[in-house]
N, C-alpha and C positions, 0 to 999 in steps of 0.2 A: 758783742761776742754772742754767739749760737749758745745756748744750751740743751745739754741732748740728758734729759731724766736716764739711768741705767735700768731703773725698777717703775713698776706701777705696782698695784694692787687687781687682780682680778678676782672675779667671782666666784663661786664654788664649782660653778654650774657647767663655767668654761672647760673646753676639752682640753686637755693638760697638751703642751706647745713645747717645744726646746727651750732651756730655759729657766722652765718654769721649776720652781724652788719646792720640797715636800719637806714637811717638817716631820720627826720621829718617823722615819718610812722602815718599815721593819726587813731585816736581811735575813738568810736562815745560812748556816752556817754549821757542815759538818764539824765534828769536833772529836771524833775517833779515828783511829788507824784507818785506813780504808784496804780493806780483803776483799778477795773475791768473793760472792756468795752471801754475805753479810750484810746485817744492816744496819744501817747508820743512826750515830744519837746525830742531832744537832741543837742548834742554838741559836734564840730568836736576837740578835741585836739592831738596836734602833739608829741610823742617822739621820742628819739632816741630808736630802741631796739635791743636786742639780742636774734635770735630762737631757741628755747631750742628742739622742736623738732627732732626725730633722723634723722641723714641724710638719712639712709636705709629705712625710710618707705618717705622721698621726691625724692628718687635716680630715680624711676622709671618711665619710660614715661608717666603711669597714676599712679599718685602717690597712697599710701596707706591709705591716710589720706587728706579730705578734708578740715581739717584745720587746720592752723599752729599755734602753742604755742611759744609765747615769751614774755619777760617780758622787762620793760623798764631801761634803765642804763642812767648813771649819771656820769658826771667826778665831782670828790671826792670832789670839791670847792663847786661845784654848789650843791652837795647832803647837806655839813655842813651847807650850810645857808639855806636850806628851808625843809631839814627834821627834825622833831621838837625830834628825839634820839637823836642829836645833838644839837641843839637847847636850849634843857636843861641843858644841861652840862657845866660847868665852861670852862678857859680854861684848866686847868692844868690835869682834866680827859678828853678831847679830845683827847690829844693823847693816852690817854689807848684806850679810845675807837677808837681808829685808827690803835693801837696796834692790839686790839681785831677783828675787822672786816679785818685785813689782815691776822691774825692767823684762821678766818674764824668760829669765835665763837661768831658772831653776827648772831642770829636766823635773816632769811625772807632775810638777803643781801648775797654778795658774791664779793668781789676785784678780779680786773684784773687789770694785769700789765697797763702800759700807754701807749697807739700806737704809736712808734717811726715811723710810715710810715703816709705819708698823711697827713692833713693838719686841721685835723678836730677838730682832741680830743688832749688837751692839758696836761692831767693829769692821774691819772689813774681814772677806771670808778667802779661805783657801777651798782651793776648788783639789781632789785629789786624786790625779788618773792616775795612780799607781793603784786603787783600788778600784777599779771600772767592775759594775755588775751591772744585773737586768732583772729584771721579771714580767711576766704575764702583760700585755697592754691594757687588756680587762682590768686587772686586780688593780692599777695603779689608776684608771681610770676615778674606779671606786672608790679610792683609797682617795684623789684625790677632791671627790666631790665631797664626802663623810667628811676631809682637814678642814671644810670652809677655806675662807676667801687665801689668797697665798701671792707671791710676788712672784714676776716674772719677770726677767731678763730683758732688755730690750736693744734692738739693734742701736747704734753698731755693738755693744756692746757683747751679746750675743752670739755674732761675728767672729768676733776675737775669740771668743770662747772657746768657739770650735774649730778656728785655724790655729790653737796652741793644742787643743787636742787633736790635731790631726798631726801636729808637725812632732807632734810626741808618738804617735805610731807610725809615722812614715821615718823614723830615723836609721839610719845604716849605718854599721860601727862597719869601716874598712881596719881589712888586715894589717895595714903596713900606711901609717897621715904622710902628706904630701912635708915633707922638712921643712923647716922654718925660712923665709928668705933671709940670704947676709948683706 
């Protein structure tokens, strides 16, 4: 039997790749009415995230894209208890729906294996494109040389990644489903 590692370990140094894991990456986040003319408080929140970004357009010395796409993840304990899909469920559909988000037929999430390397994430994670942000390529460049060494995703693995995030924004709700066959 082949084995294919999900995760490695790379260096600080390395330029950040899709994938690739940031630990506390800071979010800013208005947190007022939003007026014309006004200005805005916000608020600094921390997650863990995963850049869904293609590697080939950050590979380049001046990269293709000014700014980087990733969404926040969650190991799977901490997502049961504070995301309210969970939440509502009894126990005994939890694990369907645990079932169901590893068979990957939970719209907006996406499961990854659990990082047998390092010391950080103890379970496996939920990946969460219902929250997809960005920022700066620079700043996260930085951001991720300053985090030291971090995990990165690795094909196929990575793959998958992003054809569950792509088939979560390519989705089309038609007016009128084709009727059940009799």
């Amino acid at each position: 039997m082949l084995h294919y590692p999900p995760y490695e370990i790379v260096k600080a140094e390395e330029r950040i790749q899709q994938g690739d894991i940031l630990t506390s990456c800071p979010l800013f986040e208005i947190i007022d009415k939003v007026e014309a003319g006004q200005e805005y408080e916000t608020d600094v929140l921390y997650y863990d995230v995963i850049i869904l970004t293609q590697s080939c357009d950050l590979a380049r010395e001046k990269p293709k894209v000014k700014s980087v796409v990733f969404c926040p993840i969650w190991e799977l304990e901490k997502f049961e208890k504070n995301d309210p899909l969970f939440k509502e469920r009894n126990r005994k559909e939890r694990n369907s729906l645990k079932n169901d988000l590893r068979q990957g037929s939970v719209v907006g999430f996406h499961l990854l294996m659990k990082p047998e390397l390092g010391d950080i994430f103890d379970d496996f994670l939920a990946v969460d494109f219902r929250r997809t942000s960005s920022l700066p390529y620079r700043f996260l460049a930085r951001f991720s040389k300053n985090m030291g060494p971090r995990l990165r995703l690795l094909p196929p693995y990575r793959e998958h990644l992003s054809q569950a995030f792509a088939r979560f924004f390519m989705r089309v709700g038609l007016p009128v489903d084709i009727p059940p066959f009799k």
